[in-house]
C-alpha positions in Angstrom: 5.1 49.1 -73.5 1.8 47.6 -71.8 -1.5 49.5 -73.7 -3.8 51.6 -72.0 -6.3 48.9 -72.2 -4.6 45.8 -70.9 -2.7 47.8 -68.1 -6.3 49.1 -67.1 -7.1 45.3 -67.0 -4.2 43.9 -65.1 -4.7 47.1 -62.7 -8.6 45.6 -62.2 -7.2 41.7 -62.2 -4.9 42.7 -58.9 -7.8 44.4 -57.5 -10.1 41.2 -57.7 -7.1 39.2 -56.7 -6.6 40.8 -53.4 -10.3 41.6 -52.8 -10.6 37.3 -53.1 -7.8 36.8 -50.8 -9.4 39.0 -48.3 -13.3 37.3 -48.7 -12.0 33.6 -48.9 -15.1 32.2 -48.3 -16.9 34.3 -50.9 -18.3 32.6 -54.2 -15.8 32.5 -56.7 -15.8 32.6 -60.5 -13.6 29.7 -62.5 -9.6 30.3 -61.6 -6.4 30.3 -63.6 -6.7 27.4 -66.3 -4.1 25.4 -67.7 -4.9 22.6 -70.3 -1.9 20.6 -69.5 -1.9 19.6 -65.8 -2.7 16.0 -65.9 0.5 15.2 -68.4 2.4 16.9 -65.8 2.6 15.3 -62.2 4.4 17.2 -59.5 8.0 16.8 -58.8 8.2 13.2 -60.8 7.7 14.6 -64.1 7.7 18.7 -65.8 5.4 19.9 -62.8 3.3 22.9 -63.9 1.9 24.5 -60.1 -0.5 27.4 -60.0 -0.4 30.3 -57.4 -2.1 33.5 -56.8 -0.5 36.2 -54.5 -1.7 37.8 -51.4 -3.3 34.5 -50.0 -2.4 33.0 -46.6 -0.2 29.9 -47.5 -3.1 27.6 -46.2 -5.4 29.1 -47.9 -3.9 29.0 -51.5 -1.1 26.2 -52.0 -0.7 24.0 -54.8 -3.2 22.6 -56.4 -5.9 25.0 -54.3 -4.7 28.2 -55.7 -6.7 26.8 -59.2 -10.1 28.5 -57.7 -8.5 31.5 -55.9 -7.7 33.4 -59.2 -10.6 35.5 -60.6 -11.6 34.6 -64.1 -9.9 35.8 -67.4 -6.2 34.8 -66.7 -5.5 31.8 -68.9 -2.0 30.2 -69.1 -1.9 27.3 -71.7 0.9 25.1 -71.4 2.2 23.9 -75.5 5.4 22.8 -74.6 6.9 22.0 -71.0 9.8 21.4 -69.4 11.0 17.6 -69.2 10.8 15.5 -66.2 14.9 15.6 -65.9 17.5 17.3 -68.2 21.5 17.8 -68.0 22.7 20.0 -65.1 23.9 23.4 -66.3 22.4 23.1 -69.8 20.0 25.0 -71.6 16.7 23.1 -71.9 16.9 21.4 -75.5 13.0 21.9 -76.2 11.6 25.8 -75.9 9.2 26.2 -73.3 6.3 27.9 -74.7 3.0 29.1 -73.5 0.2 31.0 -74.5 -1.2 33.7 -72.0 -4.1 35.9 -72.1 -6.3 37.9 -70.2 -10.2 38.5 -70.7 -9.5 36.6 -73.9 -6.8 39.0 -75.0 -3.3 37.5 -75.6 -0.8 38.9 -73.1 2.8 39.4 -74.8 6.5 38.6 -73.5 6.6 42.3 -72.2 3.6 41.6 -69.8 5.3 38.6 -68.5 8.2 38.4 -65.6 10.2 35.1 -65.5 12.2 34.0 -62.5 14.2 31.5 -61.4 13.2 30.4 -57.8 15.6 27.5 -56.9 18.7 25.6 -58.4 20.1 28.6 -59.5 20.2 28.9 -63.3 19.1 31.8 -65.7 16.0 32.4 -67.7 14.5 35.1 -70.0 11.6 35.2 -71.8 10.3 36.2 -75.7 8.0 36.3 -78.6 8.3 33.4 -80.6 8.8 35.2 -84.4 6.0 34.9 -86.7 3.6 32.9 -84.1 0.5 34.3 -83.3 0.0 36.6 -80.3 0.0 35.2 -76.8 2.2 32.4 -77.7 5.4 33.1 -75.8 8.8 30.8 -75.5 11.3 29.8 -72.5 15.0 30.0 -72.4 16.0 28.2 -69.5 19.3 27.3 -68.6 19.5 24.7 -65.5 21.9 25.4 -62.6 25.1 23.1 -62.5 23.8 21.4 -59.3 21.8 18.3 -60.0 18.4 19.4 -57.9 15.4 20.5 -58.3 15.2 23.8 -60.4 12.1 26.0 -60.4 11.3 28.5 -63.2 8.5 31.1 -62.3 6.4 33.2 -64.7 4.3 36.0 -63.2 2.4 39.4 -64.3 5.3 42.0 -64.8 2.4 44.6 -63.5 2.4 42.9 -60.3 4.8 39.8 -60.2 3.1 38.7 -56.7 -0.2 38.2 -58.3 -0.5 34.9 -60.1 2.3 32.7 -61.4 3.3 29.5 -64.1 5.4 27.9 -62.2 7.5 24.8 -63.6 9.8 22.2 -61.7 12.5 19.7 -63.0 15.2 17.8 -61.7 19.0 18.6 -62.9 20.8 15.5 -63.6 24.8 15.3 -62.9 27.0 17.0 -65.5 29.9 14.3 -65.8 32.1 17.1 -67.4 31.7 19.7 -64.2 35.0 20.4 -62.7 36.5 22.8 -60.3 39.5 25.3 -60.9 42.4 26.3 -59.1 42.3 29.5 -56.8 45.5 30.9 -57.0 48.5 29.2 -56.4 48.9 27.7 -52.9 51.3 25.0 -53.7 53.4 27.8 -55.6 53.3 29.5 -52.2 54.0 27.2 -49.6 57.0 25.4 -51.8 58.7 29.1 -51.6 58.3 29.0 -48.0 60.1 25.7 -48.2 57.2 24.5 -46.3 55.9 21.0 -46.8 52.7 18.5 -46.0 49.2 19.3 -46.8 46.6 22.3 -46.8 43.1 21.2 -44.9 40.0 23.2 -44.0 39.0 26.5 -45.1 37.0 29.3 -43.4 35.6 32.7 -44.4 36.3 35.3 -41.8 38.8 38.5 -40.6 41.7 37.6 -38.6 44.8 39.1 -37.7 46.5 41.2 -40.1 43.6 42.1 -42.4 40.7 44.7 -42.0 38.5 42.4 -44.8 37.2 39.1 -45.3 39.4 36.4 -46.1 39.5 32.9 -47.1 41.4 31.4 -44.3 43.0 27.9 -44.7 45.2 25.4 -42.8 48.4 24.8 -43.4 51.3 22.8 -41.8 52.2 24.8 -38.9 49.6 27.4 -38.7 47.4 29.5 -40.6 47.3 31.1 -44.0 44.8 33.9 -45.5 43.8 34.1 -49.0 42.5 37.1 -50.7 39.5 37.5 -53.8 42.6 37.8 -56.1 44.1 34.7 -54.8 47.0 36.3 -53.1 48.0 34.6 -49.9 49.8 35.2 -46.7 50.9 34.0 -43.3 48.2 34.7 -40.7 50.2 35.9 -37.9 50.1 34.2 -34.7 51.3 34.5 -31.2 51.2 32.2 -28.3 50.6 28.0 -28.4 52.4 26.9 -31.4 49.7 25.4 -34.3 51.0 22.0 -35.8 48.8 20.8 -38.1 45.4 22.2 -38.6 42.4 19.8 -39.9 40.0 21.8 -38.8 38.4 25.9 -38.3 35.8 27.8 -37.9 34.8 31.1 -36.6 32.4 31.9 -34.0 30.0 34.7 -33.4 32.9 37.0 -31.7 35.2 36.3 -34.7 37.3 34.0 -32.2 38.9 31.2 -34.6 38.8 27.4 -33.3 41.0 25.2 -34.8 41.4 21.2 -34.6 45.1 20.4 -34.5 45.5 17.3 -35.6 49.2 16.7 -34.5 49.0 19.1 -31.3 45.8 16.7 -30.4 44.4 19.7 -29.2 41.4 22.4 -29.6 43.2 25.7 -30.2 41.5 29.0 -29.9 42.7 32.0 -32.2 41.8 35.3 -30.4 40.5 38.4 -32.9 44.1 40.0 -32.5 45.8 36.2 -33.5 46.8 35.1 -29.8 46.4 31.8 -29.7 45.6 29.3 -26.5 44.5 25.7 -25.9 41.6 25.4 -24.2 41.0 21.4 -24.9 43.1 18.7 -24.9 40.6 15.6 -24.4 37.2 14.7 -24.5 36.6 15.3 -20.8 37.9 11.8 -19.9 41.0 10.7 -22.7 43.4 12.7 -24.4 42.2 13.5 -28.0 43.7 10.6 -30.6 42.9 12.7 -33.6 40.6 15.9 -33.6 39.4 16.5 -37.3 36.7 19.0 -37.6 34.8 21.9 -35.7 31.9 23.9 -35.7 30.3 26.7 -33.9 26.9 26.5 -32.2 25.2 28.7 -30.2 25.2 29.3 -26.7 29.7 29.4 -26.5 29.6 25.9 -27.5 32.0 24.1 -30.3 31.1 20.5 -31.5 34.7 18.8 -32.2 35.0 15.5 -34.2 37.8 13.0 -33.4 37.8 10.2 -35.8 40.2 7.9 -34.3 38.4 8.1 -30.8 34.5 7.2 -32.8 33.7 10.6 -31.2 31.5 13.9 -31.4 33.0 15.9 -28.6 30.4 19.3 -27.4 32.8 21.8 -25.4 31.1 24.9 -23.2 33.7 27.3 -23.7 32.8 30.0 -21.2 33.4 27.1 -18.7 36.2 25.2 -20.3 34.2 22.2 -20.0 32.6 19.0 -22.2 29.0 18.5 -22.3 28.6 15.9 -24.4 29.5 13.1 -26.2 28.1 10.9 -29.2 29.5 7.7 -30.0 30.2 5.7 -33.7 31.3 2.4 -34.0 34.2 2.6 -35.7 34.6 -1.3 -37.1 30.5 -0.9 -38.6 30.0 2.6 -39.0 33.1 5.0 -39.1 34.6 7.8 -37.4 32.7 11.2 -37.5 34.5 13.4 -39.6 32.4 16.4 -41.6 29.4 17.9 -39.8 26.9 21.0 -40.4 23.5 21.5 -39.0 21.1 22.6 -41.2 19.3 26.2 -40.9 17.2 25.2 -38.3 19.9 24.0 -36.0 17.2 21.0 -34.8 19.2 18.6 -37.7 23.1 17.7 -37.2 24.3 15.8 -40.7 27.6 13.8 -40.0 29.7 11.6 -42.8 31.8 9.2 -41.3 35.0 7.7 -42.7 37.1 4.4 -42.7 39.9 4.7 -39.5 41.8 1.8 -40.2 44.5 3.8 -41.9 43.9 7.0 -40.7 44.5 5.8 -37.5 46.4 2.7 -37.1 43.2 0.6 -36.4 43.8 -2.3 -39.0 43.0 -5.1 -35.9 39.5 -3.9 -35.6 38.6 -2.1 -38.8 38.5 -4.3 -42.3 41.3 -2.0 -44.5 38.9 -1.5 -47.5 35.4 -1.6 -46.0 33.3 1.0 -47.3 32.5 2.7 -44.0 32.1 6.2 -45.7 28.4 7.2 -44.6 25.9 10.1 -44.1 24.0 10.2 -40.8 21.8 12.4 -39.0 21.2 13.4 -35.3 18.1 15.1 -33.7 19.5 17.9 -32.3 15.7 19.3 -31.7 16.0 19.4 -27.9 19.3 20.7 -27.4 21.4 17.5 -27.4 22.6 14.5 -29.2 19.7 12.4 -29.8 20.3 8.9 -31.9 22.2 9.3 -34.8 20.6 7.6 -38.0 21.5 6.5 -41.7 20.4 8.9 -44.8 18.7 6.5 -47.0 21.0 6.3 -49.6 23.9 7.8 -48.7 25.5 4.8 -46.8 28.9 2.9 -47.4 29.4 5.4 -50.4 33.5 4.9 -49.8 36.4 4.7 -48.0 36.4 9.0 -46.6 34.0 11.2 -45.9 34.9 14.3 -44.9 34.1 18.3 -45.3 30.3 19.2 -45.9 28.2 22.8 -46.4 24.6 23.8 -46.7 23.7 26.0 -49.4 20.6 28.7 -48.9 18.1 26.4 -50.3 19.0 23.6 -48.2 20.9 21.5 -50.0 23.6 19.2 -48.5 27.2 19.3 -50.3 29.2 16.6 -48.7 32.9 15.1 -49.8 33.2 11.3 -50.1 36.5 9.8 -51.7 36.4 6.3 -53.1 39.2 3.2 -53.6 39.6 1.0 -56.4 42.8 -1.7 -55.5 44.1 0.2 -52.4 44.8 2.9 -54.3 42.3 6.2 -54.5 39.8 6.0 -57.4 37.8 9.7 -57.5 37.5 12.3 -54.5 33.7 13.7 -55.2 31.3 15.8 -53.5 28.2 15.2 -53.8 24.8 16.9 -53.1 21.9 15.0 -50.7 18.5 17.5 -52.2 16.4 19.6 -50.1 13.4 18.0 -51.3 14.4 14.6 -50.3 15.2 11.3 -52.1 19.1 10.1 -52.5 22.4 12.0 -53.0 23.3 12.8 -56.4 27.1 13.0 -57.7 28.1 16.3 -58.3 31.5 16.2 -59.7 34.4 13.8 -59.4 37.9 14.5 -59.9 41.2 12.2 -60.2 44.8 12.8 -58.9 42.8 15.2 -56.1 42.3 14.6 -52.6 39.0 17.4 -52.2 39.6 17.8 -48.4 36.6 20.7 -46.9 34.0 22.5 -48.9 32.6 26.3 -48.1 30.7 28.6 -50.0 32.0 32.3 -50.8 30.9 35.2 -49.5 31.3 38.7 -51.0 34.2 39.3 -53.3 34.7 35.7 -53.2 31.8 34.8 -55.1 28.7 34.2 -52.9 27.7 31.5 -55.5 31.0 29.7 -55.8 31.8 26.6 -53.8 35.6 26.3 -52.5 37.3 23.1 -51.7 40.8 22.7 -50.3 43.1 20.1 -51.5 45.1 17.7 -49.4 48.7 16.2 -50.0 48.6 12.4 -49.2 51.3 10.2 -50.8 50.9 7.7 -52.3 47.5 8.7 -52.8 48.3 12.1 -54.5 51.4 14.2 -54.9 52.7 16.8 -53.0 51.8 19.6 -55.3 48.1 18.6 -55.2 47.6 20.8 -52.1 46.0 23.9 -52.8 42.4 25.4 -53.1 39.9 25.2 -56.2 36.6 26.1 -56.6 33.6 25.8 -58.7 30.6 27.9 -59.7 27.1 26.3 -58.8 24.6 29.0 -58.9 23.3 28.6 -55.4 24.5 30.6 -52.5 25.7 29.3 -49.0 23.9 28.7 -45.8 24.1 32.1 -43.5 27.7 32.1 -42.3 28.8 32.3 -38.5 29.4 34.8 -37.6 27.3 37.1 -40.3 30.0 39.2 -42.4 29.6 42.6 -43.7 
């Protein structure tokens, strides 16, 4: 329990806090101190920020905030965080700090500890048998390699001044996904075979709750948080093979039918129709992958054709089209746009194979790419390489945003014509190149999604294709693995 004393001071350091957010001009006293800055540059090594609450963001940001604190908060920095440690570990060295106020050292109960991005765990304590005011860390690193931030704050009034430390999360080579119940199991006792391919969250037909909705040969199959699995039932155009779904804002199901070579539409009540059947001028060779977007408008992605296909669907019409060119750069396959809807990310794969293109596309060429598209004024603007991220393999394929803006994307690699590793890897809010965040063998990862609700808000799901040679027929399925970090805002929202 806080003392009479020190709460009576931390009561008067909010007070002088606000009062110097509202008179920003005023003459202020000396700020928050911290001995260690200098060892410490931002983002490239251990960065140690300092903040005080209640001021306009250009007014107190970063370095700035140093003189916008009132005098008699000390932080001194013994030990930081490193530069880069081991994703999903516990940082080896403690983190400890000695904090004090008017010269009185505060203790671990005056302190609140948070962590404000990659999505690990922290908690703070006394160090036993140290003086007072010297305090120590646990922090355990999300399993995504990006930037984690720890922050440490008044517990009085958390908003008032903070510690704030940033490293970078290097790959965890031993990260792997798990199964989510048994699809394969499922499907064989249906005596139905070929491969499972996208996955969606959403209600459809048959069920009053969210489910995990996946593609299967011949239609459509909904999984539940236990794993339990069923046959999405369907009336109306027949649903061959399904690459590709996604929900829209009215809970209407699109679906890219890969062997229909069609755009199906699955109505609330499971009716489905087929509104598209070309890009506006050729019948589709291949349609992959869709996506909602506002304004009744899908964005399809045909592969085979070198195509991103934008359909109006209150006027059954296409809007527009963006060209790849497939010998140098790939077919489009993946796509999301990223919170603000102004930034379309694309990964392109090789179609030699895929699509009987082996006169024009080199077999083995590394075509697998990232791209990006200024979608800023409402269209396709030039699409351009992600530094880094270019001729990563022979597939791309599925890709999701988490909440902090993070890029997960799928990228599957060949060694001697034969697969190598199917990975997903991660291209960081913050900038700078795509890290590897796992890699599996034997697997084909196919789509990616993030959870939502019972499913684990903070677990990433892939499905799992079937593609001899390349992998056996009872890969097929759906695993999923834990990062920490929630998923970009879903459409539509859910419950």
């Amino acid at each position: 329990m806080i003392g009479l004393t020190r709460l009576t001071r931390l009561t008067r350091l909010i007070r002088l806090i606000r009062l110097a957010c509202l008179t920003r001009h005023a003459n202020r006293q000396e700020g928050i101190m911290a001995r260690s800055l200098a060892s410490f540059p931002l983002l490239t090594a251990a960065a140690v920020l300092l903040a005080a609450a209640g001021c306009d963001s250009d007014e107190c940001s970063g370095a700035d905030c140093d003189t916008k604190a009132p005098a008699g908060l000390v932080f001194e920095v013994v030990d930081a965080a490193p530069a880069a440690a081991p994703a999903g570990t516990l940082v080896a060295a403690p983190l400890q700090l000695r904090a004090s106020l008017d010269g009185v050292g505060l203790q671990a109960a005056d302190l609140e500890v948070t962590v404000e991005r990659g999505g690990g765990e922290a908690s703070v304590a006394v160090v036993p048998g140290a003086e007072e005011g010297l305090i120590a860390l646990s922090w355990t690193l999300g399993a995504a390699p990006v930037l984690q931030r720890l922050r440490v704050a008044l517990a009085a009034d958390p908003s008032v001044a903070a510690l704030v430390w940033q490293t970078v999360a290097t790959p965890d080579p031993a990260l792997q996904p798990s199964p989510f119940g048994d699809v394969d199991g499922w499907l064989a006792a249906a005596n139905i075979k070929g491969s499972t391919e996208d996955l969606a969250f959403g209600v459809v037909a048959g069920s009053a709750d969210i489910r995990l909705v996946i593609g299967v040969p011949g239609g459509l199959a909904a999984m539940a948080t236990d794993g339990s699995i069923a046959h999405v039932p369907l009336t109306g155009d027949p649903i061959d093979h399904p690459l590709g779904v996604a929900f829209d804002s009215a809970g209407v199901l699109w679906v890219a039918d890969s062997e229909g070579l069609a755009v199906r539409r699955v109505a609330v009540d499971g009716t489905v129709t087929t509104p598209f059947t070309t890009d506006g001028k050729q019948a589709f060779v291949g349609p992959n992958f869709v996506a909602t977007m506002p304004g009744d408008r899908i964005l399809v992605s045909d592969p085979c054709l070198g195509e991103l296909i934008r359909f109006n669907t209150a006027t059954s019409t296409t809007d527009a089209i963006h060209a790849f060119d497939l010998p140098t750069e790939g077919g489009p396959n993946g796509f999301a746009f990223d919170a603000t809807g102004e930034r379309l990310f694309v990964v392109t794969e090789n179609t030699a194979l895929l699509c009987n293109q082996t006169k024009t596309v080199k077999l083995d060429a590394p075509l697998a790419s990232l791209y990006v598209i200024d979608f800023a004024k409402g269209g396709f603007g030039v699409h351009t390489p992600v530094e880094g991220a270019t001729q990563m393999g022979l597939f791309g394929d599925g890709m999701a945003f988490d909440g902090e803006g993070n890029l997960f994307f799928v990228i599957d690699t060949q060694k001697d014509f034969a697969l190598d590793e199917s990975q997903i890897w991660v291209l960081p809010a913050e900038g700078g190149p795509p890290a590897k965040v796992l890699a599996v063998k034997d697997q084909l990862i196919a789509n990616v999604a993030f959870g939502h609700g019972g499913f684990g808000p903070t677990l990433l799901y892939a499905s799992l294709l079937s593609v001899e040679p390349f992998t056996p027929p009872e890969s097929r399925g759906v695993v999923s693995v834990d990062l920490g970090l929630t998923g970009q805002a879903l459409i539509p929202p859910m419950p």
